[in-house]
N, C-alpha and C positions, 0 to 999 in steps of 0.2 A: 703444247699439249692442249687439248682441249677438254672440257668437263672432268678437269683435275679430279676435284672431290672425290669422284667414283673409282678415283684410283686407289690401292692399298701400297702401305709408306715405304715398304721394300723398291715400288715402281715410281714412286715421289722420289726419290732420295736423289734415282738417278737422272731421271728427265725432266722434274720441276725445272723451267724456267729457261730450259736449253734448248733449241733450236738448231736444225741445221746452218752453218752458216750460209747467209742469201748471195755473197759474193761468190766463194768458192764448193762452196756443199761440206765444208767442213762437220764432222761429225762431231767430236768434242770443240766444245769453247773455244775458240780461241783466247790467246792473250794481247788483246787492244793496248798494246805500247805504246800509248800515246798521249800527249796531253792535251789537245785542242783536237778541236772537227768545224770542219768549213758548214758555213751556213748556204743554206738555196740562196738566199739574194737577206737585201738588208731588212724589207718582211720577218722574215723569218727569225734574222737574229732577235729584230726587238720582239716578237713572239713570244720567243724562248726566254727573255731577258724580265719579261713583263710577267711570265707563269703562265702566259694565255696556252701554250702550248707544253708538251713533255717532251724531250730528246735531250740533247748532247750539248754543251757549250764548253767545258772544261773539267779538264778528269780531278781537280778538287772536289769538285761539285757530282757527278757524274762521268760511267763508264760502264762499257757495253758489257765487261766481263763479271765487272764487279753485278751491276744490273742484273746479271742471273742469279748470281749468289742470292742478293737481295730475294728476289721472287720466291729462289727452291726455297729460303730459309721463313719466308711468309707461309708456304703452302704447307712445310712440316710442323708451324707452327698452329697452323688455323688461323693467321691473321692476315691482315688487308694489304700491309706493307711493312719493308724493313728498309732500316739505312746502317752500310754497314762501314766499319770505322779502323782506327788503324791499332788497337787494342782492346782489349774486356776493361781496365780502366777508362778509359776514349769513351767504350758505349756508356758505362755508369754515367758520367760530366754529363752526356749527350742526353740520357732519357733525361736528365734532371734538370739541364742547361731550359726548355722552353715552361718548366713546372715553376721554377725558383724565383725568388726576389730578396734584395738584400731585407734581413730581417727572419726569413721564412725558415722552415724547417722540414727536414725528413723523419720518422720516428723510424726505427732500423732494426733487423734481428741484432738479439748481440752475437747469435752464431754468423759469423761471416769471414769470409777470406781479410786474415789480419792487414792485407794491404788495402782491404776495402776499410776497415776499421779507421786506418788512419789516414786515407784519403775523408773518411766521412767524418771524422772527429778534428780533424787537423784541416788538411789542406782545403776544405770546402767553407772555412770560415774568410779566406783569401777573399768571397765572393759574398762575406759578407752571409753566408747562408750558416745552417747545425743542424746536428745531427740529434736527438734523444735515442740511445737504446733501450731497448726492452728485451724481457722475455717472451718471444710471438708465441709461445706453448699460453701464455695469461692473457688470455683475451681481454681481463679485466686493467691489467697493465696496458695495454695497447691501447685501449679505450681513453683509461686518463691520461696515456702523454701527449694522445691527438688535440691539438687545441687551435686556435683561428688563426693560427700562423701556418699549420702544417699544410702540406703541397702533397706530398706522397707517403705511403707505408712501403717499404721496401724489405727481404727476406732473399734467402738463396733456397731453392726449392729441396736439394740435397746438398748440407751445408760442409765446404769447405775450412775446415780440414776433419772432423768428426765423422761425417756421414751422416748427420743428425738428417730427419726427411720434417718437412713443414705439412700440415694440415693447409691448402693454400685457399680449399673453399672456405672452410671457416674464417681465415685472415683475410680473406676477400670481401665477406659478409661485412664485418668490422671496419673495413676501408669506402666501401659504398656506402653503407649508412653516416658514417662521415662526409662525404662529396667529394673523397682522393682518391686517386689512384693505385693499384696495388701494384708495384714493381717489383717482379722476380725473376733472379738471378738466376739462370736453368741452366749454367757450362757443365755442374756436372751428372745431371741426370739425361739430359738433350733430349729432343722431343721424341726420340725412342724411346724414353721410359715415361714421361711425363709432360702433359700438355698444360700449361698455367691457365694459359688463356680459357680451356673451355673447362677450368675450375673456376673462372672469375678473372684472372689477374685481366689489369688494363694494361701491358706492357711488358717486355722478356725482354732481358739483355744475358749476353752473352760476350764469354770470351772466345771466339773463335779459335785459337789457340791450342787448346784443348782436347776434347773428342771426339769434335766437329772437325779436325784437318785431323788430326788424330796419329801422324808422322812428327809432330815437333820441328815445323819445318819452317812457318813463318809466324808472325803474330796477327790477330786479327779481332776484332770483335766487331758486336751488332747489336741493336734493338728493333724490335719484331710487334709493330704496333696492332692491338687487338681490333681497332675500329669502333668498340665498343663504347667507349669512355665521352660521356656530353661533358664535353669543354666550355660548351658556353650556360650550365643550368646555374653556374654562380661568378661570379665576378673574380673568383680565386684565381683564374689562367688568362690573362689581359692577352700576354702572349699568343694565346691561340683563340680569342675569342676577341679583341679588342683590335679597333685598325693598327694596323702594320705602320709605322711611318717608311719602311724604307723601299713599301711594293705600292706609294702612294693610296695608304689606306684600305689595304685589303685586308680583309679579316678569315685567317684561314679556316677558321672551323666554318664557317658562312661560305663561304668559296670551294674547300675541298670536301666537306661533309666528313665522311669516315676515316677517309684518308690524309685529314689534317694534322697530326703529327707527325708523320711520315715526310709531307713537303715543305712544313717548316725544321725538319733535322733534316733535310738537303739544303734548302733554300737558307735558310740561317744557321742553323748548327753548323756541317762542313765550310759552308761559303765565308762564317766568319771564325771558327774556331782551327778549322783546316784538317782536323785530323781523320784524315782520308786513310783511305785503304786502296794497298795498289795494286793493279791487276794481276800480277803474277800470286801474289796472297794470294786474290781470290781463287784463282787456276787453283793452285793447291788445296786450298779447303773443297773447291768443288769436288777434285779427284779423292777427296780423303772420305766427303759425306755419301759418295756413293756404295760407300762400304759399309757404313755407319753402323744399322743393325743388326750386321753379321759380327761387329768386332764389340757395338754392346753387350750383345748377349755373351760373346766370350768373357767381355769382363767379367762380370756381372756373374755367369759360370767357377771362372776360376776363382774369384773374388768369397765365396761361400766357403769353398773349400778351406783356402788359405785359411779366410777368418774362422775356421772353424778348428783347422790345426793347433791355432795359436793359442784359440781358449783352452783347448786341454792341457797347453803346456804349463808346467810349475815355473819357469820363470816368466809367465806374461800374468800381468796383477788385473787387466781386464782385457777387452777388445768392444769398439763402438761398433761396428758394423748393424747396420739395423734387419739385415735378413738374417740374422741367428735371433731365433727363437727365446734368447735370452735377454735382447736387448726389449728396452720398455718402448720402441719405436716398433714394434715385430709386428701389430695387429696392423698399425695406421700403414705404416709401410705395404704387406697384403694389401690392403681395400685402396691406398692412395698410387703404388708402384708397382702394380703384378706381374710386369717385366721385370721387375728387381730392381737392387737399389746403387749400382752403377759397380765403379771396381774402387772408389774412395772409401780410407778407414783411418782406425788411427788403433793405436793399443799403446799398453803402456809395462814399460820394461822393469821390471823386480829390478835394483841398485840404482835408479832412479838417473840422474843426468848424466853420472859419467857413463854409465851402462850404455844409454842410449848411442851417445859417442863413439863408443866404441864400436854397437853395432854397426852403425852405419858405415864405420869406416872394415870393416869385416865381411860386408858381404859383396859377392861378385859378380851376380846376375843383377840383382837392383842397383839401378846408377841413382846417385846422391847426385842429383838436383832440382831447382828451384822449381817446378813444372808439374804437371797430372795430366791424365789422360792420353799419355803415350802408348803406343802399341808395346812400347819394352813397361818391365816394371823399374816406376820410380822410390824411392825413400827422402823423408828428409825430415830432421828434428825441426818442426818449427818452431820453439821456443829459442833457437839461438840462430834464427835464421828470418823464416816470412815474418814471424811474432813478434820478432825481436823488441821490435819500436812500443811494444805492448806493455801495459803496467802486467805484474802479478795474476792480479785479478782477473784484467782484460782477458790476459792468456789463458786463464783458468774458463770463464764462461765461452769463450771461443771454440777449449776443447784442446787445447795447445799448452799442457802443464809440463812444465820439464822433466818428469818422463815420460813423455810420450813421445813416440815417432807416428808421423803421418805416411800411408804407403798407398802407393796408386797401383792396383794390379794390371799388367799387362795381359796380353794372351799369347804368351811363351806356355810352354809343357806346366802343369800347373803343378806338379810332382816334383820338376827339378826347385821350382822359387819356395816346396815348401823347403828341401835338401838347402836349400844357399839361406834361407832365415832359418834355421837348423843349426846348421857349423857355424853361422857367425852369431847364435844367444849364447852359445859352448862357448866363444870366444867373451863377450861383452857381459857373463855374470859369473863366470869363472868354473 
């Protein structure tokens, strides 16, 4: 495509990045099953080997299918470049993998998908790195736990599992004036409802996975880099501003400009971490995001509804949803979401853990599992499930208190999912 920009995201969604194919005229993508691609002569390979040039040398590294995905998902983000990875935990490591150094630190919403929680409290001390959470609604929290160690501010733009919505320019403001980066997490509002980038963020990751393939069909994730961000205005990112030992001394921010993040999560990130993403993934998410905003809006549709059913009922004790009018998200949400605020919620069931259990095992439209953003609707108690690994606490500030169930709305009849959570509260509070 040419002069993208001037396209409107309904005509992005479908033809960002895709091309007919120049072999056969192929109209959709193809799926490059492949792992290697012959070079023109031996030129070329050290070229390609050296960064002097962009193309193909090994589908760890790069691939022609995956390569679109990247592009449409740069173009719906408003940023320069993306690299995409073989899960939504994969892109997290990755945005953070060229920021970090042993010692350093991330400051984190404490709303965040409990498997991020304990990748970021747990497993990322493996590297020697930590996490600080906070409350990102307290600016003034955020402020003090930034300290001369920290690398990044990181947030989910609509937080899994609550639906809690972020203020991202505000938190962005707070992250510049420190000299870090704002990473946010956008799987579940997806650049249909919410663009980070051009509130601020230097960075969007994503689990592909999600509402972005939007069938539940493979796994995938991404980071969608803004271009924005000077890597080299302080000595905090050596990584991307400091010579390379292993591209003899090339220093990416100095060599690729805007698009230096981007070619050190191919060039280093896949090339030593591996966690690629493999073409037929991307086929699938390509065919799922060409849908994208006909199937948000449905969420995001039925999603009101539902949550609106459930507040009136005598056995639900709240519901988070930030498009009812009742939650304390309701204005920022308006002015930050005006496409709505996805089809994730959570609410919470009068008899408290067993109740919840019960529900879930009682209803028969929504499928009990571990997943969001399916075209069906999903349920699942995260407290004895995604939360599990979570103190009390953690669970509680998450938004994951054990009675609560987490529900992803589908865009099934939205009448029959209120009738199936219906007969099965009848069943789970007696």
């Amino acid at each position: 495509m040419t002069d993208a920009p001037s396209y409107g995201f309904d005509t992005l969604q479908i033809h960002a990045g895709a091309r007919p194919d120049p072999a056969t005229g192929a109209r959709q993508t193809p799926i490059y099953q492949t792992t290697s691609y012959v070079f023109r002569d031996a030129d070329h390979a050290a070229a390609l080997f050296n960064l002097q040039e962009v193309g193909y040398i090994y589908s760890r590294l790069t691939n022609p299918t995956v390569a679109v995905l990247q592009e449409r998902l740069a173009t719906l983000e408003g940023g320069v470049g993306a690299v995409c990875c073989s899960s939504g935990h994969a892109a997290q490591i990755l945005a953070l993998f060229p920021l970090m150094a042993p010692g350093c630190n991330v400051v984190a919403s404490t709303r965040l998908y409990g498997g991020t929680v304990t990748q970021f409290s747990q497993t990322i001390k493996r590297f020697g790195w930590s996490a600080t959470f906070v409350d990102t609604d307290d600016l003034d929290a955020v402020r003090d736990a930034i300290d001369e160690n920290t690398r990044a501010v990181f947030c989910e733009s609509i937080a899994n599992p609550g639906g809690y919505v972020t203020d991202i320019r505000t938190l962005a403001d707070v992250a510049d004036a420190a000299g870090v980066p704002l990473i946010v997490d956008n799987t579940t509002a997806t650049p249909y409802l919410c663009n980070p980038i051009a509130q601020g963020a230097a960075l969007v990751v994503h689990s592909t996975t999600k509402y972005l393939t939007g069938n539940g069909t493979v796994t995938g994730g991404a980071v969608i880099d803004s271009g924005n961000f000077d890597w080299s205005a302080s000595d905090k990112f050596p990584s991307l501003s400091a010579p390379e030992p292993a591209y003899h001394g090339l220093k990416f921010h100095e060599t690729f400009g805007s698009l230096a993040f981007t070619f050190h999560g191919i060039a280093i990130g896949l090339r030593d971490l591996g966690m690629t993403m493999n073409p037929q993934a991307a086929h699938y998410t390509l065919m799922g995001i060409e849908t994208l905003s006909l199937r948000m809006q449905r969420h995001c549709d039925n999603a009101i509804k539902v949550a609106s059913w459930l507040e009136q009922d005598d056995r639900v004790d709240y519901v988070t949803y930030a498009g009812l009018p009742s939650s304390p998200y309701y204005e920022r949400a308006l002015a930050c979401y005006p496409k709505g605020t996805s089809g994730l919620f959570t609410f919470a069931v009068k008899g408290g853990y067993e109740a919840c259990i019960k529900l879930v095992d009682a209803l028969d439209i929504f499928s009990h599992v571990a997943n969001l953003g399916d075209t069906r609707s999903l349920i699942i108690h995260s407290a004895s499930t995604t939360h599990r690994q979570l103190t009390p606490e953690q669970q509680e500030a998450a938004g994951a208190g054990p009675n609560v169930v987490r529900i992803s709305i589908g865009i099934e009849d939205p009448d029959d999912l209120i009738a199936d959570l219906d007969q099965a509260l009848t069943k789970a509070c007696g």
